[in-house]
Backbone as ProteinMPNN parsed JSONL, in Angstrom:
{"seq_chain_A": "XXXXXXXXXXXXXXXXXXXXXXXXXXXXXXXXXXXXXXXXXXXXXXXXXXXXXXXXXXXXXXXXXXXXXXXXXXXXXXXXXXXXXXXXXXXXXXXXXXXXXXXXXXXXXXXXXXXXXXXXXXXXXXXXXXX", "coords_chain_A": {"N_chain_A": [[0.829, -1.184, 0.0], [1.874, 1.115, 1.083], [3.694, 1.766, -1.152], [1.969, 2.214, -3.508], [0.752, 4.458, -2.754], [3.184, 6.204, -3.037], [3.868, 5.971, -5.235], [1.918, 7.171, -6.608], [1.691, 10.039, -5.371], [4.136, 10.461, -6.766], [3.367, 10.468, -9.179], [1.301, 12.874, -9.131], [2.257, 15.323, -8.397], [4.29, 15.319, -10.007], [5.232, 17.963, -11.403], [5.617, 20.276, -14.064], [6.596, 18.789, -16.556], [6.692, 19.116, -19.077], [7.525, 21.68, -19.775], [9.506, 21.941, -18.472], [10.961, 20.108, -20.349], [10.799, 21.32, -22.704], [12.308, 23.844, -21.824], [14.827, 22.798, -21.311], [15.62, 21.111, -23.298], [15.744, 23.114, -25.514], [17.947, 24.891, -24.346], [20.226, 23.081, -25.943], [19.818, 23.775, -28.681], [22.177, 25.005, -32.013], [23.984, 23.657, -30.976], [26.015, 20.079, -31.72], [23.857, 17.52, -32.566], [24.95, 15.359, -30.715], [25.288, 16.025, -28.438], [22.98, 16.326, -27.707], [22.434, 13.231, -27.706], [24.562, 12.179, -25.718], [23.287, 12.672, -23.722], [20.303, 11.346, -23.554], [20.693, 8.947, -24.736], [21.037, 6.955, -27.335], [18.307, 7.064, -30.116], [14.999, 6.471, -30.576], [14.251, 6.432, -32.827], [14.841, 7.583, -36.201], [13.825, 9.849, -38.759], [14.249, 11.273, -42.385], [12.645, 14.359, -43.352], [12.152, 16.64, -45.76], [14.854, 16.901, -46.335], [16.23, 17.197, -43.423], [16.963, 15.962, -40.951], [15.151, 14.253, -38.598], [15.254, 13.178, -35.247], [14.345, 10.973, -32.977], [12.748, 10.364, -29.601], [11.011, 8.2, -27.743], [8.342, 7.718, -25.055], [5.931, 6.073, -23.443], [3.918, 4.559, -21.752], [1.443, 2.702, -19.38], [-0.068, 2.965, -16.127], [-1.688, 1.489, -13.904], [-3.564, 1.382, -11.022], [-4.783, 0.383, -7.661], [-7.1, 2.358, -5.805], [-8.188, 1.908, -2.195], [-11.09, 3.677, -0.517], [-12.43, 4.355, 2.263], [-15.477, 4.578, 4.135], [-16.889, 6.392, 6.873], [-19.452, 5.704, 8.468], [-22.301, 6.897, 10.798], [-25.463, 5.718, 12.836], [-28.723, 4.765, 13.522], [-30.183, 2.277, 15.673], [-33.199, 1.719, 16.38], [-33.121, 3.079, 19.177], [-30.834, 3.216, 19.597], [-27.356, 3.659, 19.343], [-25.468, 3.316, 16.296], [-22.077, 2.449, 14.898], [-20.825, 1.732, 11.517], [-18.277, 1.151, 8.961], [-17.694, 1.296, 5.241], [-15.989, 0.292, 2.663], [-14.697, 0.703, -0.858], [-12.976, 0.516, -3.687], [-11.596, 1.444, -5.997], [-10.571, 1.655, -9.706], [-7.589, 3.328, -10.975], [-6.381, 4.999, -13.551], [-3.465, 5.676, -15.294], [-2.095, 7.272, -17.82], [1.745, 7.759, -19.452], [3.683, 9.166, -21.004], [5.623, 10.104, -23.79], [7.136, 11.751, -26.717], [9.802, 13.223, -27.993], [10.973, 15.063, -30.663], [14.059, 15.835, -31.997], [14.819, 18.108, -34.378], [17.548, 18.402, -36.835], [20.767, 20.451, -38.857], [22.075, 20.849, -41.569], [25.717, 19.766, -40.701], [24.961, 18.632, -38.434], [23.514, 19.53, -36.793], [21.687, 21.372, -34.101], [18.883, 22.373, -34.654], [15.724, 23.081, -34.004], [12.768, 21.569, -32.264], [10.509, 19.39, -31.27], [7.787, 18.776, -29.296], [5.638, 16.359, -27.739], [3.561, 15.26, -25.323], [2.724, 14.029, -21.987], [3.379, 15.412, -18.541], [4.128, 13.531, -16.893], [5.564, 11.567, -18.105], [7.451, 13.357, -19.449], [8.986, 14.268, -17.537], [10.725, 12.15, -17.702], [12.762, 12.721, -19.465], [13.814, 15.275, -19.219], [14.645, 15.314, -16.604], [17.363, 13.942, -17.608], [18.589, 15.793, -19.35], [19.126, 17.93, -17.481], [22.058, 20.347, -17.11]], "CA_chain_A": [[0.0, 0.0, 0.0], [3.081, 2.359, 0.638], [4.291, 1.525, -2.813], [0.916, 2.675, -3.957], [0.78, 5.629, -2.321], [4.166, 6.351, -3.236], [3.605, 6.462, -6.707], [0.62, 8.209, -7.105], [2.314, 11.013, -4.991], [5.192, 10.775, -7.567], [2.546, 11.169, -10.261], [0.507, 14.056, -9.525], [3.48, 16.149, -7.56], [5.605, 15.864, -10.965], [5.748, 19.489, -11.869], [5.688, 19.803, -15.58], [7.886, 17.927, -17.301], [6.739, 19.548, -20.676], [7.474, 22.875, -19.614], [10.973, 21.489, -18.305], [11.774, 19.669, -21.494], [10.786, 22.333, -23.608], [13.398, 24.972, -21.393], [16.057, 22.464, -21.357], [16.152, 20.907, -24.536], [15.956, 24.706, -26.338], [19.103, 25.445, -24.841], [20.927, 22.398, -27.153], [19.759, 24.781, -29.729], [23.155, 25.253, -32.441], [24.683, 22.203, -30.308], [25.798, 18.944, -32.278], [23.191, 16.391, -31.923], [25.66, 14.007, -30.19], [25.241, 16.478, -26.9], [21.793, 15.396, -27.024], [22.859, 11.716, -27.51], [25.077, 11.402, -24.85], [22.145, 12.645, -22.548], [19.175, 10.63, -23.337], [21.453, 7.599, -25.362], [20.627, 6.715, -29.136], [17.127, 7.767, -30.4], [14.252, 5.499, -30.763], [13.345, 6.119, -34.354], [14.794, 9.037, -36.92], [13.531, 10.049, -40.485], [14.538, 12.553, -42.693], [12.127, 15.11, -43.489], [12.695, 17.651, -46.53], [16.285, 17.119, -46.407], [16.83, 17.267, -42.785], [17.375, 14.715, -40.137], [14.609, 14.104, -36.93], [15.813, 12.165, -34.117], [12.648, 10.687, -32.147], [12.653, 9.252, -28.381], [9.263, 8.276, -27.11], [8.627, 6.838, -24.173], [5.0, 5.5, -22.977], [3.923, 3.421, -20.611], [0.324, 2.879, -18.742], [0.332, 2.069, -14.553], [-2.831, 1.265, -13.128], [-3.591, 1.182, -9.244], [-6.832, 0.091, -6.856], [-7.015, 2.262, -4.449], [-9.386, 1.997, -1.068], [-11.713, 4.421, 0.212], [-13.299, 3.869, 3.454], [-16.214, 5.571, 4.925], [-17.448, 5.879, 8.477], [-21.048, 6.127, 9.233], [-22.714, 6.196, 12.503], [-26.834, 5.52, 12.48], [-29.321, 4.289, 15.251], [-31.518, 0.604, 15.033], [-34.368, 2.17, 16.755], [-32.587, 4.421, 19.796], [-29.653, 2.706, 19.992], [-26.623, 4.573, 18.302], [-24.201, 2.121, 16.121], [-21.398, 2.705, 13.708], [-19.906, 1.008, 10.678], [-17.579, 1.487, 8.159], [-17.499, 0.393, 4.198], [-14.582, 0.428, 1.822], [-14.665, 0.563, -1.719], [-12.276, 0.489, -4.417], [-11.01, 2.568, -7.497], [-9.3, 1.421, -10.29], [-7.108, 4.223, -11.661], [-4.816, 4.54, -14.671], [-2.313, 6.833, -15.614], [-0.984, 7.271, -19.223], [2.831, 8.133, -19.154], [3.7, 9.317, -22.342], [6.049, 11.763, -23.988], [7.865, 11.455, -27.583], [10.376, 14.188, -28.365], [11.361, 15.176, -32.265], [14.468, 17.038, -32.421], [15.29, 18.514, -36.461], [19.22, 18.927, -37.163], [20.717, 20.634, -40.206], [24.011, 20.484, -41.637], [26.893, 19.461, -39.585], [24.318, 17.836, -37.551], [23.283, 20.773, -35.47], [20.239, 21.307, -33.679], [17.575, 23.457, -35.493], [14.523, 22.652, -33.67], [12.095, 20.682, -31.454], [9.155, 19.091, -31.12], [7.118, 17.689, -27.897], [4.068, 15.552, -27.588], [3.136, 14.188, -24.254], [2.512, 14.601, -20.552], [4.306, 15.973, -17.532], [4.866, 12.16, -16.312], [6.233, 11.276, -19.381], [8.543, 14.445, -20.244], [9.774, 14.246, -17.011], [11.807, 11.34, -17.802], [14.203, 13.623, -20.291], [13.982, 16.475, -18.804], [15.848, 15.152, -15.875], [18.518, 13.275, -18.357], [18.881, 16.993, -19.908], [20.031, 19.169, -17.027], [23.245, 21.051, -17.793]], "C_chain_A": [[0.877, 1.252, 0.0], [3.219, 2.551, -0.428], [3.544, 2.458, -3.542], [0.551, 3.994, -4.312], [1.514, 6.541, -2.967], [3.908, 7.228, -4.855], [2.594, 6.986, -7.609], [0.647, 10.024, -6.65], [3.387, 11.369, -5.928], [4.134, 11.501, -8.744], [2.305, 12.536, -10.212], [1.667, 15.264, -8.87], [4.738, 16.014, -9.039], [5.894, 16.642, -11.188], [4.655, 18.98, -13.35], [6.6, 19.672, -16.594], [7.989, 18.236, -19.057], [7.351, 20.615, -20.655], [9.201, 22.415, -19.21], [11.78, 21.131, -19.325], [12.26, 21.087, -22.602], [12.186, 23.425, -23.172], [14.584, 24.35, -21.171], [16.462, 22.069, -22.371], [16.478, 22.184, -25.734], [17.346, 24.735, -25.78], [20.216, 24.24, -25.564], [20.547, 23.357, -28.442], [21.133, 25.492, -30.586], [24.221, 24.166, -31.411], [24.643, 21.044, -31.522], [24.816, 18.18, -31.579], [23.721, 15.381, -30.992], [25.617, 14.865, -28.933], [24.333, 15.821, -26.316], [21.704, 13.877, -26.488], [23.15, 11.563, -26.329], [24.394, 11.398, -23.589], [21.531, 11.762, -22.501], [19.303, 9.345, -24.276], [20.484, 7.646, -27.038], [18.853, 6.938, -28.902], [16.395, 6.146, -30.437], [14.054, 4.922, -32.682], [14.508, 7.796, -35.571], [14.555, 8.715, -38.419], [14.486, 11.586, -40.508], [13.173, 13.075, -43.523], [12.955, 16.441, -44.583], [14.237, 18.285, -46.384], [16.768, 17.555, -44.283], [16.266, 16.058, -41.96], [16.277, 14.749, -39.112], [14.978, 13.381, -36.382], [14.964, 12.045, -33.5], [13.004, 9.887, -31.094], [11.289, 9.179, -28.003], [9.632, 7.222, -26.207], [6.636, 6.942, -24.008], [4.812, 4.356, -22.256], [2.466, 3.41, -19.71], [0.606, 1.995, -17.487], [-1.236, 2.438, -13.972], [-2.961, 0.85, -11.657], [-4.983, 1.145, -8.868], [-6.132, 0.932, -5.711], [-8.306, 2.262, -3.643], [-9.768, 3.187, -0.837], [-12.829, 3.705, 0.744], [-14.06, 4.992, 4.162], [-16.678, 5.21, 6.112], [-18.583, 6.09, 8.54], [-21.571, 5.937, 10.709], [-24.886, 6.432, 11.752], [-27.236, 4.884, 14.159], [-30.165, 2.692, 14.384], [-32.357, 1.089, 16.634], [-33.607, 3.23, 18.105], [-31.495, 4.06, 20.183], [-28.185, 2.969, 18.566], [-25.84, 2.884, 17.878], [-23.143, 2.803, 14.902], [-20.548, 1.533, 12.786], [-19.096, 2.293, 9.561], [-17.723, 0.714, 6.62], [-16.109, 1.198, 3.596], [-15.012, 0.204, 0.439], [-13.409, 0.857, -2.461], [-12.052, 0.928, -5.51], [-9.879, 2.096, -8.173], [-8.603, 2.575, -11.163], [-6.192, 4.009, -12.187], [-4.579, 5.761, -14.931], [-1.382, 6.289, -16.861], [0.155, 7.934, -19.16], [3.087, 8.121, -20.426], [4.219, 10.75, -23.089], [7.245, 11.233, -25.388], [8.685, 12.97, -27.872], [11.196, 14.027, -29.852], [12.447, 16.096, -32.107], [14.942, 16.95, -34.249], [16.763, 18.652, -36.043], [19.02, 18.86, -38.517], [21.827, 20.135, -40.531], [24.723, 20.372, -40.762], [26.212, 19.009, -38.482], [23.752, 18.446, -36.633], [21.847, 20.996, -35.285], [19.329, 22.601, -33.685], [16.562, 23.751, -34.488], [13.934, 21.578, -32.876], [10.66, 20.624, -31.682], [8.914, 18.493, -29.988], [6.006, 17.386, -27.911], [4.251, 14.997, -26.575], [2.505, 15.001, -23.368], [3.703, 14.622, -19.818], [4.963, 14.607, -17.254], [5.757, 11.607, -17.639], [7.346, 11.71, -20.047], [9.378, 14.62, -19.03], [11.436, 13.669, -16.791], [13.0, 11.332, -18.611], [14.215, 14.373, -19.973], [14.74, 16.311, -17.875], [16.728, 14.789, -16.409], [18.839, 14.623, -18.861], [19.547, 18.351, -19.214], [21.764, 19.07, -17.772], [24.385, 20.647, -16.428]], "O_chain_A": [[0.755, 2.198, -0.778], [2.851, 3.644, -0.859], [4.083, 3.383, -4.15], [0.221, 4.545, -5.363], [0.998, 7.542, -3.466], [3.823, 8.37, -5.307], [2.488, 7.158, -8.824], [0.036, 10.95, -7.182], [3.655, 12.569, -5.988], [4.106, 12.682, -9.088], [2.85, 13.347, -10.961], [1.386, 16.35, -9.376], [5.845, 16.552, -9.018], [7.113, 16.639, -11.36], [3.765, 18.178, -13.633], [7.195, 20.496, -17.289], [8.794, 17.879, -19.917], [7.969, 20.755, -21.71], [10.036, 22.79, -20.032], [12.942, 21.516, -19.456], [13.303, 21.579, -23.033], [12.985, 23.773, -24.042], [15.523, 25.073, -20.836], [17.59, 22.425, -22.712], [17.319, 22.107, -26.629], [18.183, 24.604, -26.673], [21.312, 24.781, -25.714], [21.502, 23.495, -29.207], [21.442, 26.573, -30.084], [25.434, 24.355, -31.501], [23.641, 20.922, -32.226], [24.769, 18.084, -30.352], [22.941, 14.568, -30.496], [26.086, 14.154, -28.045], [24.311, 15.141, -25.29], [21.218, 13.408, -25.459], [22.368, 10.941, -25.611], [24.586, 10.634, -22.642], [21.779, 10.999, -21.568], [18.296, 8.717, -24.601], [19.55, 8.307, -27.493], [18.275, 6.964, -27.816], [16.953, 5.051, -30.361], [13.873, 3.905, -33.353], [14.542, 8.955, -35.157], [14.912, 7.743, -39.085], [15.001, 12.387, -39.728], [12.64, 12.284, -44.3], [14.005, 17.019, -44.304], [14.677, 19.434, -46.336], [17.748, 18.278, -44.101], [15.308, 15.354, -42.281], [16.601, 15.717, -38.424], [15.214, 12.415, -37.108], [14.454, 13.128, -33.216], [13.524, 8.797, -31.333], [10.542, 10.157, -27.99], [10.492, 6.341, -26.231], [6.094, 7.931, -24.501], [5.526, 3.354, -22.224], [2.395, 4.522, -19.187], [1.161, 0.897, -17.458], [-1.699, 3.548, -13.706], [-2.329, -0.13, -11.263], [-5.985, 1.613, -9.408], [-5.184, 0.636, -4.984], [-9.378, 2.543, -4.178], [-8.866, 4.022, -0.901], [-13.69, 2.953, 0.286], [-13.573, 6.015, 4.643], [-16.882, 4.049, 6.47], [-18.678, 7.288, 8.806], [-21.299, 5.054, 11.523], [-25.356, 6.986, 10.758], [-26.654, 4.665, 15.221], [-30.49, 2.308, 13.261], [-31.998, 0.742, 17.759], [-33.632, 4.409, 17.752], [-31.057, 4.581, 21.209], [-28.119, 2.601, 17.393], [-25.676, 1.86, 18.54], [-23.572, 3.631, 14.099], [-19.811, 0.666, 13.256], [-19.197, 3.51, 9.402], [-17.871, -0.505, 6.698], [-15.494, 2.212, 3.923], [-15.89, -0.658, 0.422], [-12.632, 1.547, -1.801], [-12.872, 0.348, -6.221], [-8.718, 2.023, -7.77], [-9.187, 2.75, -12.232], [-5.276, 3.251, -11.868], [-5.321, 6.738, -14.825], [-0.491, 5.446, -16.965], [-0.101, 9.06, -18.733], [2.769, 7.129, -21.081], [3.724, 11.877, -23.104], [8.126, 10.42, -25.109], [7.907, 13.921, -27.957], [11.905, 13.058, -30.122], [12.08, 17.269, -32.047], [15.256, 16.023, -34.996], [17.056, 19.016, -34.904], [18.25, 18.23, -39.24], [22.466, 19.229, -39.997], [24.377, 20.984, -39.751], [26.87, 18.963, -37.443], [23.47, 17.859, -35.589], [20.981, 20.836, -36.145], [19.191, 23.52, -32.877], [16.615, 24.915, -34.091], [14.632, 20.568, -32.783], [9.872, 21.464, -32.116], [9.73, 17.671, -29.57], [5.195, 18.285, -28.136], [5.111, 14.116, -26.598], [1.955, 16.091, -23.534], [4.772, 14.108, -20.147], [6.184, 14.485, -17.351], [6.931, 11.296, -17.436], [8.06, 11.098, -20.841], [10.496, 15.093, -19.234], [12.494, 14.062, -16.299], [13.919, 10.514, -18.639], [15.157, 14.851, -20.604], [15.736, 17.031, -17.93], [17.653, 15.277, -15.76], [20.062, 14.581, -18.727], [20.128, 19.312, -19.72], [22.364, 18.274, -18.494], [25.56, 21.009, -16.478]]}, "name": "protein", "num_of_chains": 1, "seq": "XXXXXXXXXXXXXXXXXXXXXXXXXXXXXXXXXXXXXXXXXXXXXXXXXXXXXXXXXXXXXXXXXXXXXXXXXXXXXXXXXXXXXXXXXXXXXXXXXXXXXXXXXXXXXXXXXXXXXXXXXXXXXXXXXXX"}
């Protein structure tokens, strides 16, 4: 149940990990691509696009958790006070999910970006990206 806890506190307490990527990967901006490399290791996927290069990491991942909620009631059976409790259960999921596109031009240098995801998702280069 710690565990649980744990990581549902990691979830929603991420920050935003888009807003992070976005202000750390900009400054590679006129950097060889191989800076980026040696941060977040070889790419997943790259095309070239109208003569220039994209480099693509994506990461996704879905984590589902039950958690309990328990309520207390109190009530009477005719003038006599009593209390119970029930518990029910919630299954919640969380999509983790964040692909980053950077463009390079000549000499391999870094033009441009792209980001698609969420905070849980972009977090996980955005920390590989500090300076």
């Amino acid at each position: 149940m710690k565990k649980i806890l744990t990581l549902i506190l990691a979830i929603t307490l991420s920050g935003c990990g888009v807003d992070r990527l976005a202000e750390r990967i900009d400054t590679y901006k006129g950097q060889n691509i191989s800076t980026v490399v040696n941060k977040l290791g070889f790419p997943d996927a790259e095309k070239t696009i109208m003569g220039k290069k994209v480099y693509i990491w994506g990461h996704h991942n879905t984590v589902s958790v039950t958690v309990p909620t328990t309520n207390y009631n109190t009530g009477y059976v005719g003038t006599q006070p009593y209390s119970y409790s029930t518990t029910t259960y919630q299954q919640n999921t969380f999509h983790i999910v964040c692909t980053l596109e950077v463009i390079v031009g000549q000499g391999n240098i870094i033009e441009s970006w792209k980001i698609n995801g969420n905070s849980d998702g972009c977090n996980r280069y955005a920390s590989r990206l500090k300076q």
